[in-house]
C-alpha positions in Angstrom: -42.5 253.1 -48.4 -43.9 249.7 -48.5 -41.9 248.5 -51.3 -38.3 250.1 -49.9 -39.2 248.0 -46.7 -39.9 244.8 -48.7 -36.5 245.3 -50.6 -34.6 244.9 -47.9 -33.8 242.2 -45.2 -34.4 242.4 -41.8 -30.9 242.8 -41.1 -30.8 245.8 -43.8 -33.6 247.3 -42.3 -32.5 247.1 -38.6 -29.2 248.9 -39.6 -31.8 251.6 -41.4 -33.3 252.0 -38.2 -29.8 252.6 -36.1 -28.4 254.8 -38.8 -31.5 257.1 -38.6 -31.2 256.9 -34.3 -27.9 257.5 -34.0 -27.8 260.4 -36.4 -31.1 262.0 -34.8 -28.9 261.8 -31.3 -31.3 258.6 -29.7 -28.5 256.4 -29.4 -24.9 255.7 -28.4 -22.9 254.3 -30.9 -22.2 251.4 -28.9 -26.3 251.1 -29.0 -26.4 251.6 -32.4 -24.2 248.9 -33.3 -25.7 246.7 -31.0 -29.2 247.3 -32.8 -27.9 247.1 -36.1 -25.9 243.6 -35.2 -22.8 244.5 -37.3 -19.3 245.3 -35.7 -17.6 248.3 -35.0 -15.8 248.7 -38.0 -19.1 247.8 -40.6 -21.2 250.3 -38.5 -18.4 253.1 -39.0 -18.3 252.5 -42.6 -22.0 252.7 -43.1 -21.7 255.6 -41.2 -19.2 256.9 -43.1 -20.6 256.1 -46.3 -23.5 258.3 -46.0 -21.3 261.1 -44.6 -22.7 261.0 -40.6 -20.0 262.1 -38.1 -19.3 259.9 -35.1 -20.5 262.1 -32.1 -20.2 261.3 -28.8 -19.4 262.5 -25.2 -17.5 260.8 -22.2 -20.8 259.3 -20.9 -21.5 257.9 -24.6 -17.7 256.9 -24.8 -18.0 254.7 -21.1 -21.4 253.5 -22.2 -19.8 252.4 -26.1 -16.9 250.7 -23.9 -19.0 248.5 -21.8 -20.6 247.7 -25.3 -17.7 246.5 -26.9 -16.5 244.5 -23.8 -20.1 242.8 -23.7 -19.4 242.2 -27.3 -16.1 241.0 -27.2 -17.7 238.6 -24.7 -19.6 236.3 -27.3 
């Protein structure tokens, strides 16, 4: 484990960390991105990449569109 962690960069390994949350149901997708500091579209395809569906519900869907306004923002 220690040497998968030392190959990759911190940026790597925080988008390990919101892959693994948002699949296991811990985070919105909106918080997933936010953890993982990619956009939308990098997130989906990294999502998509390892086959993990895009789940969410209309209080996950409000919560992912204040996200992107906040993110739109900067």
């Amino acid at each position: 484990m220690t040497q998968l962690v030392a190959a990759l960069s911190a940026q790597e390994l925080l988008g390990e960390i919101a892959v693994m949350l948002f699949q296991r149901e811990r985070l919105s997708l909106g918080q997933a991105i936010r953890l993982s500091a990619t956009g939308f579209r990098e997130f989906q395809h990294l999502l998509a990449s390892r086959q993990i569906p895009i789940h969410s519900d209309v209080a996950d869907f409000e919560e992912d569109l204040e996200t992107l306004r906040e993110l739109g923002r900067r």
